[in-house]
N, C-alpha and C positions, 0 to 999 in steps of 0.2 A: 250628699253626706255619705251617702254607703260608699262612691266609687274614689271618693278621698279616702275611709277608714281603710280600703282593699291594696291602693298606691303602695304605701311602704311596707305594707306585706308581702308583695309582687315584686319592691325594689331588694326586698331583703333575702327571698328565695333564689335569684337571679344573682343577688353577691357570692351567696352561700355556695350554688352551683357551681361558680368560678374557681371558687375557693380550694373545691374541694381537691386532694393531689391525684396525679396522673400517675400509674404505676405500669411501667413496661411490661409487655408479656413475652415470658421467657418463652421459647420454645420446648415441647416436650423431647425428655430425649430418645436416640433413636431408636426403634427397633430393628434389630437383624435376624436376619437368618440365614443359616448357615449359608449360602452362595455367596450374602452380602458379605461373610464373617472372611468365607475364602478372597475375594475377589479387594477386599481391602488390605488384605495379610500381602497379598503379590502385586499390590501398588506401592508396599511401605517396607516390605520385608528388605533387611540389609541382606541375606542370604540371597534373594533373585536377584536384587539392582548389582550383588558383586558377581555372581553367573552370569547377568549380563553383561555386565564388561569385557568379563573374561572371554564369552562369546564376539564380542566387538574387536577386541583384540586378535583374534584368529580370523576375523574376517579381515583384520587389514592385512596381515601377515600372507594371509592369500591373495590379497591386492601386489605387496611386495612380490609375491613372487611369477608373480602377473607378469609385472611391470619389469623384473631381472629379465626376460626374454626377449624386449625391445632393446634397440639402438640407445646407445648415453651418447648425450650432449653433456659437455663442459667445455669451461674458460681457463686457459693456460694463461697464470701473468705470471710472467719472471725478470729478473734482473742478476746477471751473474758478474762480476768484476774482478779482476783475477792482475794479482801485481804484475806489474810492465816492467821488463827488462830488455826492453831497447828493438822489440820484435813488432810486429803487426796481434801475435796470439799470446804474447805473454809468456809466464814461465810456465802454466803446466799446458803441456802440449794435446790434450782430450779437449781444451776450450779452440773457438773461433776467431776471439779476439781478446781483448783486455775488457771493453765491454760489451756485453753479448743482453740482447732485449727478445726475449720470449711473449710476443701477445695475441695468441691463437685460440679457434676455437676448434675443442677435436669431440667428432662422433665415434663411439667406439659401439664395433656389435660382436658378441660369439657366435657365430653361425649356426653351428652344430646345435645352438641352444633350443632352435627351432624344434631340434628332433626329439628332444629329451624332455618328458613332460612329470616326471617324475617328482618334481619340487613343486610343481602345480597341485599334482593330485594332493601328493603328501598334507599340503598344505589345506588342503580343502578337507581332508578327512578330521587334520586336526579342531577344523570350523566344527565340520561334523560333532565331533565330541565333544565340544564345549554346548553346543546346542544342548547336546542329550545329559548334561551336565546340569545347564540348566532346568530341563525337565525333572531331574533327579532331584535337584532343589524344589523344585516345586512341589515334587511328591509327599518331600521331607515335613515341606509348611505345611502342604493340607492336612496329613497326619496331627500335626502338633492343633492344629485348630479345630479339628476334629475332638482331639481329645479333650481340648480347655472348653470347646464349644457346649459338649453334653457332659461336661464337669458341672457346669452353668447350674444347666437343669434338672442334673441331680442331686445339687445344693439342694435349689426352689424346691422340689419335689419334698427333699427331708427336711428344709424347712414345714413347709406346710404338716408334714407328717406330725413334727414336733408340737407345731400348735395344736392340732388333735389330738396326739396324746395330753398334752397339756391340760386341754380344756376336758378330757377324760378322768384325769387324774383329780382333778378340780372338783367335777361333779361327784368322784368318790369320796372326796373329803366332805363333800356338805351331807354324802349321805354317814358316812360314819358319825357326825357331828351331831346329826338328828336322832341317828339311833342312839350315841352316849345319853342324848338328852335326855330320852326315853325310857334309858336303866336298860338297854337290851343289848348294847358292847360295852368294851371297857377301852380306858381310856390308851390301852395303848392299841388298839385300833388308830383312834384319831391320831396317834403319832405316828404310826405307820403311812399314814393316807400324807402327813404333811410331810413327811420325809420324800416320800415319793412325788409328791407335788414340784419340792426345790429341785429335784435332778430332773425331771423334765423342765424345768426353765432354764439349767444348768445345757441342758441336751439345746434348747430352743439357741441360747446363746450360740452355742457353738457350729447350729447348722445355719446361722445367719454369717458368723465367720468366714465359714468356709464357703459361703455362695459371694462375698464380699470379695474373698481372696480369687475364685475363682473367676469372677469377672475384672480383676487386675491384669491376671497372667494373661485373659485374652484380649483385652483392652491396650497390655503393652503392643502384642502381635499386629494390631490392626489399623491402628490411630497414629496420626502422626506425631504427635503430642499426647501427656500422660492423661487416663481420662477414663474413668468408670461409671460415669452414667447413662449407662443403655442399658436396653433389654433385651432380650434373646426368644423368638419363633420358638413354643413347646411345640416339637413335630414328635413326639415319643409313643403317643397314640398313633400315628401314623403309619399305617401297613405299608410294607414293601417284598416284593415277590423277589425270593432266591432264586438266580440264573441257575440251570443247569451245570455242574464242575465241567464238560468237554466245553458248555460257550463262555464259561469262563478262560480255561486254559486258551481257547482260542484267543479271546482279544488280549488278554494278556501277553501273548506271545508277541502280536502284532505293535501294542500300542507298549512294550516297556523299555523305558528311557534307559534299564540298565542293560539291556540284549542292547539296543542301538549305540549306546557307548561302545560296549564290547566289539560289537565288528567295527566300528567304527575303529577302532584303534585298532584291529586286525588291519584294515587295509593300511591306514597309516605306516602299521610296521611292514606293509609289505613292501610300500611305496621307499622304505627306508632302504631296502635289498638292492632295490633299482636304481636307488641314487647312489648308494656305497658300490658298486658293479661299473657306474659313471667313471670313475676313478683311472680303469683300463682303456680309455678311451682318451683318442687324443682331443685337445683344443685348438681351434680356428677361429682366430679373433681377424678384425679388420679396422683398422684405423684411418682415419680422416682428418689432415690437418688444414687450417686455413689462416693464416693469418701473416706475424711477423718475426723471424727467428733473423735477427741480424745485430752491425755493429753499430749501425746508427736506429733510432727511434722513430723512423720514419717511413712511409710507405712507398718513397724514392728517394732519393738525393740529389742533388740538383747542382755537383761540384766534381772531379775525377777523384774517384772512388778504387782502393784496391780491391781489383777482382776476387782477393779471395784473400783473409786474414789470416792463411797460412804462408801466403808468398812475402818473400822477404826481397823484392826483386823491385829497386825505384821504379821501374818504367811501367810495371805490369802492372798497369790502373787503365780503366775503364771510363768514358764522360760520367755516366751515370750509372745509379744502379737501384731495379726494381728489386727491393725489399717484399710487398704484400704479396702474395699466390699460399698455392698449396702445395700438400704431399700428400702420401697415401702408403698403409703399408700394409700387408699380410704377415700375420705369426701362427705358425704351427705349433705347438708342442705337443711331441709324444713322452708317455711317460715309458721309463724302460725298467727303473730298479729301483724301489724304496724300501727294500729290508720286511716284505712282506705286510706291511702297515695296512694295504688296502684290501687284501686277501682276511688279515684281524676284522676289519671294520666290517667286511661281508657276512664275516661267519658272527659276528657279534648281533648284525643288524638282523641274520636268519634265528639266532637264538630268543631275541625280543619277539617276533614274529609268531616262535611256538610258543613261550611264553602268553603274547594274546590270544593263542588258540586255545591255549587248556582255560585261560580266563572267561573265555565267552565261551565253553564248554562247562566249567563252572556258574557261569552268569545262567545258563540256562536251566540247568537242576536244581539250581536253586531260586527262581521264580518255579517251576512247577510244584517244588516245595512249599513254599509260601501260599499258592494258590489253594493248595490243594488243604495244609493246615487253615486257613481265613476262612475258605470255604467247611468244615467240619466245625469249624469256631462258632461259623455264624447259623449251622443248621442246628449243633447245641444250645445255642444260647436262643432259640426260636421254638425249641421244641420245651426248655423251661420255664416261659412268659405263664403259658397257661399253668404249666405247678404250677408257681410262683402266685398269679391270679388266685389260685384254689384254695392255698395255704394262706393268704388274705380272709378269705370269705372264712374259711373255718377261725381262724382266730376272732375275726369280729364275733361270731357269731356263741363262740368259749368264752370271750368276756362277758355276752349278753346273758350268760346264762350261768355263769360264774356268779353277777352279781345279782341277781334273783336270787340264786341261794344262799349268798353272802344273807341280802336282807331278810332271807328267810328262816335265816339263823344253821344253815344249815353247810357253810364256809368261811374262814377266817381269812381275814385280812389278807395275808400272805397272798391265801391261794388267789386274790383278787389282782394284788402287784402284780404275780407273777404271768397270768393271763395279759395284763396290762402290757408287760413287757413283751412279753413273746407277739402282741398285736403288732408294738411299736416297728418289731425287727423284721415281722413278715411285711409291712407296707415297704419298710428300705429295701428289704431285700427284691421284694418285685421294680420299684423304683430302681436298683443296680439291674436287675435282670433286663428291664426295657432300656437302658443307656448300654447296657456290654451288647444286645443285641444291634443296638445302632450304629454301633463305634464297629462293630463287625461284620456289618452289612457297608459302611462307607469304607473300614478297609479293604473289604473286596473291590469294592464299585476303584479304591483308587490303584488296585493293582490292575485292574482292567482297563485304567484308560475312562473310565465312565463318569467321573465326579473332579 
């Protein structure tokens, strides 16, 4: 009897379990940090994938010019026909016949091109710059990601600030509320306390906004598709030791994509000197032909044949006539007079040349400028952390003591907002002080090559 009553309670647990629904589990989403932030900014960034191209393309371009200093193969097909008036060559006298069959194959080389490597280099240096071009783009993203990055967390940070003021402001309201009760304020205490209450919810609003908005702009940079739900590595407590200015200026020197551009294009333009100077130089080309240049379309004839489709002479025919062989020819050209054209193109090609020298004499003053200002940035904004720290602690410490004598009748209202407030501004203000020190320490680090 028991293990009958137990049955459809066992059948009916077992339905139930079945029953009940399966709910997928989302994944949480990711966290990054900043390496992750960079390293997906320069998988998706349109700025690198288009430096890359443009790198790609200077790389062929030095292939092209590779490849000018070999031998060309080509295939001659022709057909020329030329009206007959009663000759073997027709009426204009430059053709072979009335029809004339071109189907050869010809190697052509310039010699001399061996000696001249000028369009080579030129070409490589161009690669060169596109490279450092690239880099330069890349320097540009990390900057931007850098910035949207510990935009992030200084949202979060004033977030958070905001709900402690809040919940500050809050607590002041119940003690004015108690004391009205009491007969020991008046009532426009309590409407002080709640005015102050709505603009810090008003405040709370607006630093969820802008941490909303801030993980948009970095979410565009990183993701391949549009998408803001991540989270972001707080490394802001995180200490980091300022390099010495001479090992900064050092690797800065070494590692900046805009010094590497600059000579980069210094050689380019010099290489430009070399090839406009070509100009004075004569050409030696050599051609190779192999094939069929005749009046019949065949590699023999196999009927008497006029020896030659200039002769007009019945008898001067031949049994047969071997059509297929070759030729071969050499061409010199010297150049003697072009109106000064290449003499222009020299002096034009050496004025570009100074031109990249004062550029990459400017390229270089002004990275030791930059160093030199980032690095002063970043030991300012290092040596303000701790104010900044201080002026925290002391405001906490004015409001605690503010409202002890609020309650003890011995300050109003006001002086309490106002305490309130100046807390509010020292927490953001140390919050800005540790992100401008971060964003000034990774400016460094990316003018050096380091980040």
């Amino acid at each position: 009897m028991h293990s009958a009553l137990m049955r459809p309670v066992l059948t009916l647990g077992v339905t139930l379990a079945f029953a009940l629904p399966v709910f997928a589990q989302t994944a949480p989403p990711p966290q990054l940090t900043l390496q992750n932030a960079l390293t997906r900014a320069r998988q998706y960034s349109g700025q690198i994938q288009s430096a890359a191209l443009a790198t790609a393309l200077a790389r062929e371009d030095t292939k092209q010019a590779r490849a000018a200093t070999l031998p060309v193969v080509s295939g001659l097909n022709q057909f020329i026909y030329t009206q007959g008036n009663g000759t073997p060559s027709g009426v204009f006298v430059a053709n072979d016949g009335v029809h004339v069959y071109n189907e050869q194959i010809v190697a052509h080389e310039e010699l001399l091109t061996v000696f001249r490597h000028g369009e080579i280099r030129r070409a490589l240096a161009a690669e060169a710059i596109a490279r450092a071009k690239t880099d330069v783009a890349g320097r540009g993203l990390t900057a931007s990601i850098v910035q949207d990055y510990y935009a992030i967390l200084a949202a979060q940070h004033k977030y958070a600030n905001a709900q402690l003021s809040l919940r500050e402001a809050q607590q002041f309201l119940d003690i004015t509320q108690k004391q009205e009760a009491g007969g020991e304020v008046a009532h426009a205490d309590v409407i002080k306390a709640q005015i102050n209450v709505r603009q810090h919810q008003r405040d709370l609003q607006d630093a969820d906004l802008a941490a909303e908005k801030a993980r948009i702009a970095l979410g565009v940079l990183i993701f391949p598709d549009y998408r803001s739900d991540f989270t972001v590595t707080d490394d802001l407590a995180e200490a980091a030791l300022l390099p010495p200015l001479p090992e900064s200026q050092g690797k800065a020197a070494v590692a900046s994509p805009d010094l590497a551009a600059a000579r980069a294009t210094l050689q380019e333009t010099s290489e430009e000197v070399n090839v406009a100077r070509y100009a004075y130089l004569p050409s030696f080309g050599l051609d190779f032909f192999y094939g069929i240049d005749a009046n019949q379309f065949t590699a023999r004839t196999n009927h008497p044949t006029d020896e030659s489709g200039r002769s007009t002479l019945p008898d001067y025919q031949v049994p047969y006539r071997q059509n297929l062989g070759y030729s071969a020819q050499a061409t010199l050209n010297i150049p003697i007079w072009n109106w000064g054209a290449t003499r222009s193109k020299i002096r034009q090609a050496a004025l570009k040349e100074q031109q990249a020298q004062l550029d990459l004499t400017v390229a270089q003053r002004t990275l030791q400028g930059n160093i030199s200002s980032a690095h002063r940035e970043t030991e300012i904004a290092q040596s303000q952390v701790d104010s900044l720290r201080a002026s925290v602690d002391l405001s906490t410490e004015s409001l605690r003591l503010t409202i002890l004598r609020y309650q003890a009748g011995e300050a109003n209202a006001l002086e309490v907002s106002d305490a309130q407030s100046t807390l509010s501004q020292a927490r953001n203000a140390f919050d800005d002080g540790l992100v401008r020190y971060k964003v000034a320490l990774a400016t460094l680090a990316t003018l050096t090559g380091t980040l």
